[in-house]
mmCIF entry with sequence, helices, sheets and N, C-alpha, C, O atoms, coordinates in Angstrom:
data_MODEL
# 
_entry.id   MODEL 
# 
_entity.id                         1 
_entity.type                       polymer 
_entity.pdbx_number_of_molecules   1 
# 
_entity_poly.entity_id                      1 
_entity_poly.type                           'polypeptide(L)' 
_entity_poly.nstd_linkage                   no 
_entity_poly.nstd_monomer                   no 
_entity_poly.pdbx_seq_one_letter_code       
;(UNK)(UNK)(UNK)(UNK)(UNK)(UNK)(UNK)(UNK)(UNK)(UNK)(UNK)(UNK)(UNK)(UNK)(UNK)(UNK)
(UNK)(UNK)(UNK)(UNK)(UNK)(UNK)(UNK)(UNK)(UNK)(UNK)(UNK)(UNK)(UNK)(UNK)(UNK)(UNK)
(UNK)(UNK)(UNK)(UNK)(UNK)(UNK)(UNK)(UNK)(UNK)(UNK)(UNK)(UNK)(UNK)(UNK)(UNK)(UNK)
(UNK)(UNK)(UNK)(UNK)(UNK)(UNK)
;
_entity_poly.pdbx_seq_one_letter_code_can   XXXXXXXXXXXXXXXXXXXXXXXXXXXXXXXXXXXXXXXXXXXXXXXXXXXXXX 
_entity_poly.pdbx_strand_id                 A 
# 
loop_
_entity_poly_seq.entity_id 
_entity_poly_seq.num 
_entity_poly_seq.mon_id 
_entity_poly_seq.hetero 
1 1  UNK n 
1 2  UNK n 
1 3  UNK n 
1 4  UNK n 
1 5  UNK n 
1 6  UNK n 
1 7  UNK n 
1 8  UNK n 
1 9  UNK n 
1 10 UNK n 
1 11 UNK n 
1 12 UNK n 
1 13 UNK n 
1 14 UNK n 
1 15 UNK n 
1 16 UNK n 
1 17 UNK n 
1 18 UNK n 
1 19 UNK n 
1 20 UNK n 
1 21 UNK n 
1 22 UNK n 
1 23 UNK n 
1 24 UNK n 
1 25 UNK n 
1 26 UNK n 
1 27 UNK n 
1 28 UNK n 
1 29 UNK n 
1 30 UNK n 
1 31 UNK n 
1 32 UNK n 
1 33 UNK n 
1 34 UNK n 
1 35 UNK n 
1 36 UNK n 
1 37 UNK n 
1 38 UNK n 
1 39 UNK n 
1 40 UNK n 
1 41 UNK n 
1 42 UNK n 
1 43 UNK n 
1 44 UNK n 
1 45 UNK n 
1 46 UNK n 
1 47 UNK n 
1 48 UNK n 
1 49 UNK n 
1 50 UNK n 
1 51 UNK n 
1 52 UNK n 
1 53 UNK n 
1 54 UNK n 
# 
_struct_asym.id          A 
_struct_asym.entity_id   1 
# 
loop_
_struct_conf.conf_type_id 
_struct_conf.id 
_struct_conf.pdbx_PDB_helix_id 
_struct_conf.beg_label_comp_id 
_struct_conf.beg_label_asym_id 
_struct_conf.beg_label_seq_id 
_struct_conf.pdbx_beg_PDB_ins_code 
_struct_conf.end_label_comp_id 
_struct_conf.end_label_asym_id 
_struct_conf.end_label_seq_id 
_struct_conf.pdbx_end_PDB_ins_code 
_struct_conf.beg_auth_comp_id 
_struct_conf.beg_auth_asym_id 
_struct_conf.beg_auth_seq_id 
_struct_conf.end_auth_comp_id 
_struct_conf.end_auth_asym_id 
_struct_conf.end_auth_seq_id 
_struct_conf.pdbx_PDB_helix_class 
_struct_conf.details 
_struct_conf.pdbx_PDB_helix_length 
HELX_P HELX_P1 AA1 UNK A 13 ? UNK A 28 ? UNK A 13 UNK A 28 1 ? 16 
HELX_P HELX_P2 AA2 UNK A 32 ? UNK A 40 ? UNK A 32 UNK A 40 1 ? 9  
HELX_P HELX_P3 AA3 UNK A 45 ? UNK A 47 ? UNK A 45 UNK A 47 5 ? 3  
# 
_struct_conf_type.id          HELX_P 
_struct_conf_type.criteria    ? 
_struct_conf_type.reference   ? 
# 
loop_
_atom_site.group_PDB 
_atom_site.id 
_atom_site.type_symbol 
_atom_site.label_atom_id 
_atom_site.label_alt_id 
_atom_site.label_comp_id 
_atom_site.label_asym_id 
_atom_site.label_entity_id 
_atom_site.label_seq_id 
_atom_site.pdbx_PDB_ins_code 
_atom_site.Cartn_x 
_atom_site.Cartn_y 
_atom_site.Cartn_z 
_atom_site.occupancy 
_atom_site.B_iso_or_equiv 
_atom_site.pdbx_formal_charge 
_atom_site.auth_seq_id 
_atom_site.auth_comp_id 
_atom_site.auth_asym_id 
_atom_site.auth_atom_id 
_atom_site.pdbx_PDB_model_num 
ATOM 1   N N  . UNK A 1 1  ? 2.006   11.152  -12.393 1.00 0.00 ? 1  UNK A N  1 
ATOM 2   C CA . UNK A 1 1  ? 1.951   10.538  -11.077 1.00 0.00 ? 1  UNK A CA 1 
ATOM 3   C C  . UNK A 1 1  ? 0.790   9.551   -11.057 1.00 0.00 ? 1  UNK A C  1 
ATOM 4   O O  . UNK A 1 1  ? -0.357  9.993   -11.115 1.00 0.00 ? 1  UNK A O  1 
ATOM 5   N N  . UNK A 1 2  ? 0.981   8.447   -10.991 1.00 0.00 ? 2  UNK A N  1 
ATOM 6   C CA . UNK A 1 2  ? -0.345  7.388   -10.397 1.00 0.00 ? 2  UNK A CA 1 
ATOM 7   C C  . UNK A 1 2  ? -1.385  7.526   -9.324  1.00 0.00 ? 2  UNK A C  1 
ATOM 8   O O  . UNK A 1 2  ? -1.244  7.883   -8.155  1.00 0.00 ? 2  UNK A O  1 
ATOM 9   N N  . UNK A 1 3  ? -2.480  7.157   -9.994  1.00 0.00 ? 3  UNK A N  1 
ATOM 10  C CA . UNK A 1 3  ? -3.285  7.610   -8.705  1.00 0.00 ? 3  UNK A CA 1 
ATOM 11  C C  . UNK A 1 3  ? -3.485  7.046   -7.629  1.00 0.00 ? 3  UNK A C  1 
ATOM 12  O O  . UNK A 1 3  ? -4.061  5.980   -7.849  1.00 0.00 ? 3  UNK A O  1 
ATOM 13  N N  . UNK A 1 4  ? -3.252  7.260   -6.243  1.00 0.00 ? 4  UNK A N  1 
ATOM 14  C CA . UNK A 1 4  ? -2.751  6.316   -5.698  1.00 0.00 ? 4  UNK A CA 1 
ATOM 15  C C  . UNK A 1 4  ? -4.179  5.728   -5.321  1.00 0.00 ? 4  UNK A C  1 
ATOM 16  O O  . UNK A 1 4  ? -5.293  6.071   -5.717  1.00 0.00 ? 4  UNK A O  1 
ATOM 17  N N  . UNK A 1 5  ? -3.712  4.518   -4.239  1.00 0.00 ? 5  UNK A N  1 
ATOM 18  C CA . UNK A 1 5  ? -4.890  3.441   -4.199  1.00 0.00 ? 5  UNK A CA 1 
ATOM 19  C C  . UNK A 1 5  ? -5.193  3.575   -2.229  1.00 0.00 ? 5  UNK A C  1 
ATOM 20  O O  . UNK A 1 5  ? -4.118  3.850   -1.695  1.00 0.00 ? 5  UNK A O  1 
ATOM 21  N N  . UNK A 1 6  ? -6.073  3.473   -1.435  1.00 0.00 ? 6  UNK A N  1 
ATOM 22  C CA . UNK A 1 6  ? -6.697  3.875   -0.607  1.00 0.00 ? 6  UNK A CA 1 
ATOM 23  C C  . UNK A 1 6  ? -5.853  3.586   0.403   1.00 0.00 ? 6  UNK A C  1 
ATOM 24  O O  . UNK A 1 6  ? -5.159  2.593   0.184   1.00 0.00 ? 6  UNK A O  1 
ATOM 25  N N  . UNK A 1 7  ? -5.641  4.254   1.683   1.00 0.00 ? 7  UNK A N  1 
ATOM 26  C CA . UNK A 1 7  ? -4.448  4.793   2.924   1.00 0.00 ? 7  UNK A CA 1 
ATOM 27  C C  . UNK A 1 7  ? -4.529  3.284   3.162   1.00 0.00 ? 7  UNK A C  1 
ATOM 28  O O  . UNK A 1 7  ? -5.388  2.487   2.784   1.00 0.00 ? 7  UNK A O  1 
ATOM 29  N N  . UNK A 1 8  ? -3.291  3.068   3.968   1.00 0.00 ? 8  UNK A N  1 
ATOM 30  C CA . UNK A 1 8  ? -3.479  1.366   4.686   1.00 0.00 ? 8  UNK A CA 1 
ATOM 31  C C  . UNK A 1 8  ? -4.513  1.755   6.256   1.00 0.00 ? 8  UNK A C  1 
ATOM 32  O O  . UNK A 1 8  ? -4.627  2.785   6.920   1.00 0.00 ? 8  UNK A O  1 
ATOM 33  N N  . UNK A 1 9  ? -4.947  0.771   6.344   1.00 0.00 ? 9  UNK A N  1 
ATOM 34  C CA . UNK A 1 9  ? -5.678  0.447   7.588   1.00 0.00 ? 9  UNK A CA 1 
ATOM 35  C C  . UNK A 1 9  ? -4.830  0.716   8.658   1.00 0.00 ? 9  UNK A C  1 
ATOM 36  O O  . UNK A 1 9  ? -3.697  0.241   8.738   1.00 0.00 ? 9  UNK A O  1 
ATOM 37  N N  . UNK A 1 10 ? -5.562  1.801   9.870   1.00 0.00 ? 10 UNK A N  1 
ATOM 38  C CA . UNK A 1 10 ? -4.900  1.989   10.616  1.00 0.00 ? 10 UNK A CA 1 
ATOM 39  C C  . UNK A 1 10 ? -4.257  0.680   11.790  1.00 0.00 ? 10 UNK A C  1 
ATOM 40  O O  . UNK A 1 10 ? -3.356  0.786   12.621  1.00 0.00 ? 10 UNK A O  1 
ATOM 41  N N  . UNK A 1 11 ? -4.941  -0.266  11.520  1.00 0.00 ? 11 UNK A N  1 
ATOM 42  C CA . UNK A 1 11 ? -5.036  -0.808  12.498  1.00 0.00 ? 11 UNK A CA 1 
ATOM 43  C C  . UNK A 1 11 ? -3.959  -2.384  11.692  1.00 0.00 ? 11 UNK A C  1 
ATOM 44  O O  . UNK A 1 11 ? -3.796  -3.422  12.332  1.00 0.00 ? 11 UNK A O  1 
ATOM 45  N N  . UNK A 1 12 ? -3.634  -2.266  10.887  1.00 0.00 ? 12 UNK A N  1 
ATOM 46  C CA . UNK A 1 12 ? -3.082  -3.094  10.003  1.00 0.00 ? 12 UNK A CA 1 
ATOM 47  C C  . UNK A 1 12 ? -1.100  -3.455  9.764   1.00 0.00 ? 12 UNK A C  1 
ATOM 48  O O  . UNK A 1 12 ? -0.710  -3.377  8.599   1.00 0.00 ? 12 UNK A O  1 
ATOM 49  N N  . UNK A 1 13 ? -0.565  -3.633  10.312  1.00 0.00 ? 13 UNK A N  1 
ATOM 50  C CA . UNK A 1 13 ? 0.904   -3.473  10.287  1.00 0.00 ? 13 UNK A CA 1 
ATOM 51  C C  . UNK A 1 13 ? 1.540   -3.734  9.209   1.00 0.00 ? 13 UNK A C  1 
ATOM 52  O O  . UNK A 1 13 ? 2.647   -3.241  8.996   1.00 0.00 ? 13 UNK A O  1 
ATOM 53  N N  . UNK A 1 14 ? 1.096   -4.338  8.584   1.00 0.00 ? 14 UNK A N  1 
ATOM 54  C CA . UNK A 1 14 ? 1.328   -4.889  6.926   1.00 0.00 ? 14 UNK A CA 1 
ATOM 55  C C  . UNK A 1 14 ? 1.265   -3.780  6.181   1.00 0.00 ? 14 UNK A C  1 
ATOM 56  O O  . UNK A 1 14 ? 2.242   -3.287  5.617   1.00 0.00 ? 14 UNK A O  1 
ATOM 57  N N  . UNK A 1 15 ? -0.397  -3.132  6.125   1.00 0.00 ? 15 UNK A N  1 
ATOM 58  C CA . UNK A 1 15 ? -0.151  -2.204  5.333   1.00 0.00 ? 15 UNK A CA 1 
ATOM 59  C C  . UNK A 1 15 ? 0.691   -1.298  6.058   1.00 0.00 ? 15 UNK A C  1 
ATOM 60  O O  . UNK A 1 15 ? 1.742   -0.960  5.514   1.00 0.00 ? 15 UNK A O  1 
ATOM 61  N N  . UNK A 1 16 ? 0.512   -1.010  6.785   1.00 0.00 ? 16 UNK A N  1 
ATOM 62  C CA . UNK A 1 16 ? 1.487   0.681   7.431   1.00 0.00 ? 16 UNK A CA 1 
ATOM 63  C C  . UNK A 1 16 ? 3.032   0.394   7.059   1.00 0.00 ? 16 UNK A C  1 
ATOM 64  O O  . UNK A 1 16 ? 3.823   1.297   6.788   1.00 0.00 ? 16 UNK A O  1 
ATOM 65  N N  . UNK A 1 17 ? 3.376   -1.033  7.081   1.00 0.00 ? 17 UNK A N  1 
ATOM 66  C CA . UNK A 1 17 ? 4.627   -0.817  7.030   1.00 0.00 ? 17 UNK A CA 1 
ATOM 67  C C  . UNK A 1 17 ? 5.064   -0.854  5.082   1.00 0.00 ? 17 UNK A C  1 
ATOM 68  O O  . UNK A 1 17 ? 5.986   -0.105  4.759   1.00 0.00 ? 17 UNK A O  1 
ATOM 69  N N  . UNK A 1 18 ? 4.441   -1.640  4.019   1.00 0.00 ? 18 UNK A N  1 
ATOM 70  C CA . UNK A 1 18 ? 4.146   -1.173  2.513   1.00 0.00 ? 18 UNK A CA 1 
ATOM 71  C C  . UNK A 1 18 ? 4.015   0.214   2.276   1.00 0.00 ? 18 UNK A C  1 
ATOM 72  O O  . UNK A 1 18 ? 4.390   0.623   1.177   1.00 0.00 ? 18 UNK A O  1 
ATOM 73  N N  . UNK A 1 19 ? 3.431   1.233   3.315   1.00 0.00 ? 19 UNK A N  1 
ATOM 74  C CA . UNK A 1 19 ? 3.136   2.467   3.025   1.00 0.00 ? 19 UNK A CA 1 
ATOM 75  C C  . UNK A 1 19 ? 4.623   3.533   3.305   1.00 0.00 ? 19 UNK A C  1 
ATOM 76  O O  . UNK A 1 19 ? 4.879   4.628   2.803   1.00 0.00 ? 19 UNK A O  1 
ATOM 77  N N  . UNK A 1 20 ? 5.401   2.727   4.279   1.00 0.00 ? 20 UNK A N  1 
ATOM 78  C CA . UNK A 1 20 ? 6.735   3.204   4.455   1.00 0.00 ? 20 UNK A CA 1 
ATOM 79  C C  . UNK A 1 20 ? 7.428   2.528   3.627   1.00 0.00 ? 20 UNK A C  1 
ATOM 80  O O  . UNK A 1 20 ? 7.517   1.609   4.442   1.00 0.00 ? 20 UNK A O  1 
ATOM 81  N N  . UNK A 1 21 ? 7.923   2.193   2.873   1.00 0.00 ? 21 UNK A N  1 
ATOM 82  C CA . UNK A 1 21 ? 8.080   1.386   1.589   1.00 0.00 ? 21 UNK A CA 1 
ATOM 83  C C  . UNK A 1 21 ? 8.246   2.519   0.630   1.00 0.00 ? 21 UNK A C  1 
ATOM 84  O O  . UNK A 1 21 ? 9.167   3.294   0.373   1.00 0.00 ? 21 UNK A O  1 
ATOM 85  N N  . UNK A 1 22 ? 6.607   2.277   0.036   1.00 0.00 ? 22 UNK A N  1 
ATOM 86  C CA . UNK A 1 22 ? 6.169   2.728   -0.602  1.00 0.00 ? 22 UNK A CA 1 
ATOM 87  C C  . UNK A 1 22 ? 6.713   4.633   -1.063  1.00 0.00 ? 22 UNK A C  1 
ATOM 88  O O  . UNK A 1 22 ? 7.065   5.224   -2.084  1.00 0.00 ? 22 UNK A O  1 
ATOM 89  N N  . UNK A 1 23 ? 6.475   5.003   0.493   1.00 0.00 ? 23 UNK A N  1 
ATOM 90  C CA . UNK A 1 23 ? 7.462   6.529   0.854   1.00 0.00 ? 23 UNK A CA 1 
ATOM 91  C C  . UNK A 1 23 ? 8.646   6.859   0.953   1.00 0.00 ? 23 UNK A C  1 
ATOM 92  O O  . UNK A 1 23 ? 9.112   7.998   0.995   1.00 0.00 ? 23 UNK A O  1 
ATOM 93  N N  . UNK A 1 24 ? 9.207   5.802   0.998   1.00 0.00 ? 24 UNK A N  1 
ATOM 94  C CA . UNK A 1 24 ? 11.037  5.908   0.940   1.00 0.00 ? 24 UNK A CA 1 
ATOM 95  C C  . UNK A 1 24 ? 11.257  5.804   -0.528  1.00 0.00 ? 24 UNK A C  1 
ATOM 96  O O  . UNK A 1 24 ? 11.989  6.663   -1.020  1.00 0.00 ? 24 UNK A O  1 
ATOM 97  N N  . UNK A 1 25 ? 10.661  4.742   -1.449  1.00 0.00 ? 25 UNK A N  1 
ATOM 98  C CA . UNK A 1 25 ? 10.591  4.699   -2.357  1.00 0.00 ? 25 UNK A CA 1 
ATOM 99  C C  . UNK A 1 25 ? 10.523  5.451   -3.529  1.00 0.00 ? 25 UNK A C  1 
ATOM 100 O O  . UNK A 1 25 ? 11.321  5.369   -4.463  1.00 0.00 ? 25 UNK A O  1 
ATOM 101 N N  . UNK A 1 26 ? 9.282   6.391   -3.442  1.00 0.00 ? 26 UNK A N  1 
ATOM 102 C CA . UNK A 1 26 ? 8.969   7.630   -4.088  1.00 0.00 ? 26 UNK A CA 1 
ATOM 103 C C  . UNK A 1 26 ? 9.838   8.633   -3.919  1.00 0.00 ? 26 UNK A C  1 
ATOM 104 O O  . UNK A 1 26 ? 10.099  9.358   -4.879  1.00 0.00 ? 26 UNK A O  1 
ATOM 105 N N  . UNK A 1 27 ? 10.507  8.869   -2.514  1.00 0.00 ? 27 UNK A N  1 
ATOM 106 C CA . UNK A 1 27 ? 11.425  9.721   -2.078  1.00 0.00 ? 27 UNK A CA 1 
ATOM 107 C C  . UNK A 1 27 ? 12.779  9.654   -2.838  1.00 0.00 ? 27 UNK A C  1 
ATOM 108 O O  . UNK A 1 27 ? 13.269  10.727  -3.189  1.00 0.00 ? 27 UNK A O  1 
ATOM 109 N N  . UNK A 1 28 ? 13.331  8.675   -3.081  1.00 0.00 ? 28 UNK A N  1 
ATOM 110 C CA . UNK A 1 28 ? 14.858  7.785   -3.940  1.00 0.00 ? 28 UNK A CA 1 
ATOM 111 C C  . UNK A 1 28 ? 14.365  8.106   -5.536  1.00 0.00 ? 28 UNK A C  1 
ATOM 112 O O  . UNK A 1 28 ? 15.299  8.489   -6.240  1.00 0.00 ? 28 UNK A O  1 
ATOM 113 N N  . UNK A 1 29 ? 13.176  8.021   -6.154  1.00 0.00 ? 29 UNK A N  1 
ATOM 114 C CA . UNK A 1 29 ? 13.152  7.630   -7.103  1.00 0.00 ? 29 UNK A CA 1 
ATOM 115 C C  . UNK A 1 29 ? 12.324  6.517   -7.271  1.00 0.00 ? 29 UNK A C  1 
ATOM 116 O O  . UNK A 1 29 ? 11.270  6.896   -7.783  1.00 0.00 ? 29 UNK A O  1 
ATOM 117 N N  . UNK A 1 30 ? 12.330  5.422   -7.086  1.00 0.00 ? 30 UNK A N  1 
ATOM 118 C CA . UNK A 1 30 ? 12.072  4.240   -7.178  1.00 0.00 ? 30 UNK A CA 1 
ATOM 119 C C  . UNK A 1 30 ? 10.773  3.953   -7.356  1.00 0.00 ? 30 UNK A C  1 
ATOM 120 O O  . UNK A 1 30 ? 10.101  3.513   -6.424  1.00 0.00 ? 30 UNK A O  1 
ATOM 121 N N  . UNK A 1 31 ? 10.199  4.196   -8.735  1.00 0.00 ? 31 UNK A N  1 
ATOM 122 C CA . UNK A 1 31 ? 8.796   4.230   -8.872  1.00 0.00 ? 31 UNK A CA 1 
ATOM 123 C C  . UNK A 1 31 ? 7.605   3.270   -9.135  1.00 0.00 ? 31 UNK A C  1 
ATOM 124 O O  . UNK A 1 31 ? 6.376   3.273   -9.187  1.00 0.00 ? 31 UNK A O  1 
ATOM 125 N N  . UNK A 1 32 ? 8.985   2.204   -9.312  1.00 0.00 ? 32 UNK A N  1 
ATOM 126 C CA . UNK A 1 32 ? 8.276   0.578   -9.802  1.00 0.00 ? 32 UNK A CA 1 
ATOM 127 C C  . UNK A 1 32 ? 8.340   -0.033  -8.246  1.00 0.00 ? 32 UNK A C  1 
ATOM 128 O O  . UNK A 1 32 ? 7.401   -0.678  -7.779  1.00 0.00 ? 32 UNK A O  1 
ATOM 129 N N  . UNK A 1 33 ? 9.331   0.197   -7.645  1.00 0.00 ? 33 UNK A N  1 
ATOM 130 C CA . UNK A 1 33 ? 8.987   -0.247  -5.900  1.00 0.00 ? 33 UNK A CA 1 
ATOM 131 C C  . UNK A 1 33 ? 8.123   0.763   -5.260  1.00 0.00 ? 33 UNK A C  1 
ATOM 132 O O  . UNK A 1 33 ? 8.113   0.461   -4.066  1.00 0.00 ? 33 UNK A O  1 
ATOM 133 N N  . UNK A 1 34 ? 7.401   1.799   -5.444  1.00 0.00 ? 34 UNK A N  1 
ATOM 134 C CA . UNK A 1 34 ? 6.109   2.493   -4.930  1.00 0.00 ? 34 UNK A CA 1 
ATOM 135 C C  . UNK A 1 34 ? 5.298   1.492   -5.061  1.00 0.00 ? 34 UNK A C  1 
ATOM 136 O O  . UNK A 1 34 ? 4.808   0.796   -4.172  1.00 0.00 ? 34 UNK A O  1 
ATOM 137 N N  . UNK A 1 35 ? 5.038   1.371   -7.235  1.00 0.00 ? 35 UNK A N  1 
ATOM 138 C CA . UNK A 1 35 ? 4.138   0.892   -7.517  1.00 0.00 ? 35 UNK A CA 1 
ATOM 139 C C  . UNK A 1 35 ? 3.974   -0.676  -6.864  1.00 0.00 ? 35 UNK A C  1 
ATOM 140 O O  . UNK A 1 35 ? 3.010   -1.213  -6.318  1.00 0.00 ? 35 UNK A O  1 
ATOM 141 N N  . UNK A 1 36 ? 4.826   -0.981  -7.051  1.00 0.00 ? 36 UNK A N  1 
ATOM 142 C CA . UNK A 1 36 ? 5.020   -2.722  -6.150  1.00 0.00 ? 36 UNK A CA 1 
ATOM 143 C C  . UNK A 1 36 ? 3.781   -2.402  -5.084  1.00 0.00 ? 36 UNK A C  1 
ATOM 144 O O  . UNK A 1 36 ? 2.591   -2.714  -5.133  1.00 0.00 ? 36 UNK A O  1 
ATOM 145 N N  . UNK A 1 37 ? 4.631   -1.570  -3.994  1.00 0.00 ? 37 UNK A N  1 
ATOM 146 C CA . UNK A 1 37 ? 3.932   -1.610  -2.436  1.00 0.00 ? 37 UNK A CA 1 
ATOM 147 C C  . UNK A 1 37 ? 2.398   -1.298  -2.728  1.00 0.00 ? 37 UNK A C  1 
ATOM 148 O O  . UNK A 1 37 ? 1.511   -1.600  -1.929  1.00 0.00 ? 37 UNK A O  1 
ATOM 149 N N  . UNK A 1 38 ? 2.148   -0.610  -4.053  1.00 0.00 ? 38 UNK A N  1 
ATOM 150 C CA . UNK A 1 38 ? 0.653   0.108   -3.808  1.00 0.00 ? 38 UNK A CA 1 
ATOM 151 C C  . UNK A 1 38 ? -0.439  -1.044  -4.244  1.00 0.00 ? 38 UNK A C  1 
ATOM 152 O O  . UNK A 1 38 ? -1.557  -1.026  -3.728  1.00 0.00 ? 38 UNK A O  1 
ATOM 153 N N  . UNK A 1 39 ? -0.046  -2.139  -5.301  1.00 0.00 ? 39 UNK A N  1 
ATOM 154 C CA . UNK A 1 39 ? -0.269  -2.744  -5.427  1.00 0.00 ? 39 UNK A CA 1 
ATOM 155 C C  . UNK A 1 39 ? -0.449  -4.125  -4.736  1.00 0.00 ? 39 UNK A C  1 
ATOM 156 O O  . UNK A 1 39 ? -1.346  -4.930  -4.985  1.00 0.00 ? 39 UNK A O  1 
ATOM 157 N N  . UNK A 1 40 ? 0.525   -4.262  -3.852  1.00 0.00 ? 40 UNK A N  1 
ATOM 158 C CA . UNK A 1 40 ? 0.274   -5.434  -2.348  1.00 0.00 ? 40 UNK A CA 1 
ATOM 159 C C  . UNK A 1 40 ? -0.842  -4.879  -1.900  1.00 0.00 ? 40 UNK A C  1 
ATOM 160 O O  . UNK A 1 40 ? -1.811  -5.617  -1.719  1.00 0.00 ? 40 UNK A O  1 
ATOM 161 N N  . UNK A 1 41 ? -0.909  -3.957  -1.722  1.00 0.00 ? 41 UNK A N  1 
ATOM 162 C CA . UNK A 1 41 ? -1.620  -2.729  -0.544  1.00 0.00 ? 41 UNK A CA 1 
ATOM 163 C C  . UNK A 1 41 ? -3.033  -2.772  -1.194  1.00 0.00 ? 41 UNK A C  1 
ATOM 164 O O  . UNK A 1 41 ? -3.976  -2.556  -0.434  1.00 0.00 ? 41 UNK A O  1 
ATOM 165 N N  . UNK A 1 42 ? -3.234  -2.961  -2.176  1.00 0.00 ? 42 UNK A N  1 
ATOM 166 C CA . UNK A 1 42 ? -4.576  -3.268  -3.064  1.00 0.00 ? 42 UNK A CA 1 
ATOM 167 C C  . UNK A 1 42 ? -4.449  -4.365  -3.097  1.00 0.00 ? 42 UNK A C  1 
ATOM 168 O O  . UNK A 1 42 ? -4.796  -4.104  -4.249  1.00 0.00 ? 42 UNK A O  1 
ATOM 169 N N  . UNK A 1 43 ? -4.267  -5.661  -3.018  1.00 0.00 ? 43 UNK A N  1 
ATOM 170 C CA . UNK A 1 43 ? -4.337  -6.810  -2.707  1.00 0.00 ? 43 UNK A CA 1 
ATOM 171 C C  . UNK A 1 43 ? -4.825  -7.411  -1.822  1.00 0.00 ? 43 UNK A C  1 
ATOM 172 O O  . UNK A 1 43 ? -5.511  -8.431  -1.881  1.00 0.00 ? 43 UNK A O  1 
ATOM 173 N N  . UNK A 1 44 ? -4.335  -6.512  -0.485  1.00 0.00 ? 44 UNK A N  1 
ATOM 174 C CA . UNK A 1 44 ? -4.603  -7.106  0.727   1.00 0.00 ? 44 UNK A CA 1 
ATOM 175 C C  . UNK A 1 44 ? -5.951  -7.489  0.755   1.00 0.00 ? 44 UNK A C  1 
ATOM 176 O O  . UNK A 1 44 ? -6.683  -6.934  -0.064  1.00 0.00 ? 44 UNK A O  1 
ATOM 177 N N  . UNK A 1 45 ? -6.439  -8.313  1.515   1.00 0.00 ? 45 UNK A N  1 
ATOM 178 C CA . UNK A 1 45 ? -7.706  -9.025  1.826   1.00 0.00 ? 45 UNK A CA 1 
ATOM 179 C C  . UNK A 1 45 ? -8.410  -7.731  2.629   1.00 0.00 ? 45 UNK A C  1 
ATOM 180 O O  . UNK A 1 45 ? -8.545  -6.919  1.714   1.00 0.00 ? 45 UNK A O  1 
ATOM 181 N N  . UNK A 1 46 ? -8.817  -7.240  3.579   1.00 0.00 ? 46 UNK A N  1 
ATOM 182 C CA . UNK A 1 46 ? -9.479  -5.835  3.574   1.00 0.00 ? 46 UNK A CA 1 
ATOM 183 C C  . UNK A 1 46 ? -9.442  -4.637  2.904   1.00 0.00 ? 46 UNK A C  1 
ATOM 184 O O  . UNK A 1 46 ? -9.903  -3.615  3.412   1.00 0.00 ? 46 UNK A O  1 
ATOM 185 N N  . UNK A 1 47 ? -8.960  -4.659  1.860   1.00 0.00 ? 47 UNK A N  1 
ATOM 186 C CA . UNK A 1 47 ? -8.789  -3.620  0.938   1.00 0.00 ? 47 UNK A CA 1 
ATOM 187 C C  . UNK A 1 47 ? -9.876  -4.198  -0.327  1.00 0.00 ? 47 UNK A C  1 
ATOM 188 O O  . UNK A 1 47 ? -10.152 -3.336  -1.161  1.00 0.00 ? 47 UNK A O  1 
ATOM 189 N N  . UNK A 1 48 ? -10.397 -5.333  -0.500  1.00 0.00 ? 48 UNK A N  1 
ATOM 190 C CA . UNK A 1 48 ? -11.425 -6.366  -0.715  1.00 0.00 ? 48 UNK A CA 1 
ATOM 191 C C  . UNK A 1 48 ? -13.008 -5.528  -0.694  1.00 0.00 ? 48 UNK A C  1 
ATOM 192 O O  . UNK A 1 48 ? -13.049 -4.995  0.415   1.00 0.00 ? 48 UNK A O  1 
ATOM 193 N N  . UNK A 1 49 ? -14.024 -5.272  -1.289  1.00 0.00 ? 49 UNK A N  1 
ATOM 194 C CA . UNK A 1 49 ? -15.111 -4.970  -1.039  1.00 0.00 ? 49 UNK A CA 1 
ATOM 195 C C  . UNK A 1 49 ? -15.843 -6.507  -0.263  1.00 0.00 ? 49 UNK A C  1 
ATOM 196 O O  . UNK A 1 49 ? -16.070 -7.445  -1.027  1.00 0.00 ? 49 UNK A O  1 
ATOM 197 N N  . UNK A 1 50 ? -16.121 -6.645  1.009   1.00 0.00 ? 50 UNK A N  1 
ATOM 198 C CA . UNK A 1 50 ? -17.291 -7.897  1.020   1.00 0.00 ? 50 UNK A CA 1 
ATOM 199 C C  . UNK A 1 50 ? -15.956 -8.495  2.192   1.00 0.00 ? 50 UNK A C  1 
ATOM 200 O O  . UNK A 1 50 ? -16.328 -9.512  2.777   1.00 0.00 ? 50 UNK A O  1 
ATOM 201 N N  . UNK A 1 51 ? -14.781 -8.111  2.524   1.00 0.00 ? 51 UNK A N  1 
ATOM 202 C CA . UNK A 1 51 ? -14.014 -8.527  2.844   1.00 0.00 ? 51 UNK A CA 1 
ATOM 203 C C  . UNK A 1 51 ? -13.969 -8.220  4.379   1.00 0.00 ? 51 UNK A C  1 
ATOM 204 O O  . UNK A 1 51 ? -14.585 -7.177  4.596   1.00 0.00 ? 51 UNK A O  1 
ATOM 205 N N  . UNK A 1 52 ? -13.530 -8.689  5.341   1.00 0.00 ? 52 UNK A N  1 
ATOM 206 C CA . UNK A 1 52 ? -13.193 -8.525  6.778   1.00 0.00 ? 52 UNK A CA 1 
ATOM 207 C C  . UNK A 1 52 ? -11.696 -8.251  6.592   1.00 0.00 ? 52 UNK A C  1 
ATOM 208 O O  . UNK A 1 52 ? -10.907 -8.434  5.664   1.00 0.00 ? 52 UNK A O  1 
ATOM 209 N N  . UNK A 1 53 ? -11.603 -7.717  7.888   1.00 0.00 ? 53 UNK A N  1 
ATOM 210 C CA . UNK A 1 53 ? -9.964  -7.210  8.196   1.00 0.00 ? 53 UNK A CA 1 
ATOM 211 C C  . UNK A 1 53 ? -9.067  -8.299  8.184   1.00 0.00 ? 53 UNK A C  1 
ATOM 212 O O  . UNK A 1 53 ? -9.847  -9.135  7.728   1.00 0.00 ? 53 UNK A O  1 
ATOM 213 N N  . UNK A 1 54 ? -8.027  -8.904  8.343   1.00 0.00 ? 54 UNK A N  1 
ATOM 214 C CA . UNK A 1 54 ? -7.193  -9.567  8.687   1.00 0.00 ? 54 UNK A CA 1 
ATOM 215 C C  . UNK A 1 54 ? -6.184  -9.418  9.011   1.00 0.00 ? 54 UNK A C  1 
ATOM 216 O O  . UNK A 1 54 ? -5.491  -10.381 9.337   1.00 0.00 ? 54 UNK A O  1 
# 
């Protein structure tokens, strides 16, 4: 199992909605579309050290 990468921002709709993704995903099987979403989701610009929300 991958380790996963830090919860989405509560306050964030982007991530929350990658994180349902991400959970339907894992649920089917689909482990390269988890990894996809977890990886946007670590991308995002507040997921950033030095970074503000957006």
């Amino acid at each position: 199992m991958p380790v996963p990468f830090p919860p989405p921002a509560d306050d964030c709709p982007a991530c929350a909605r990658l994180r349902e993704v991400e959970r339907a995903a894992e649920a089917v099987g689909d482990y390269s579309k988890a990894t996809d979403c977890r990886v946007l989701r670590a991308r995002h610009p507040h997921n950033r050290p030095g970074a503000g929300a957006s």
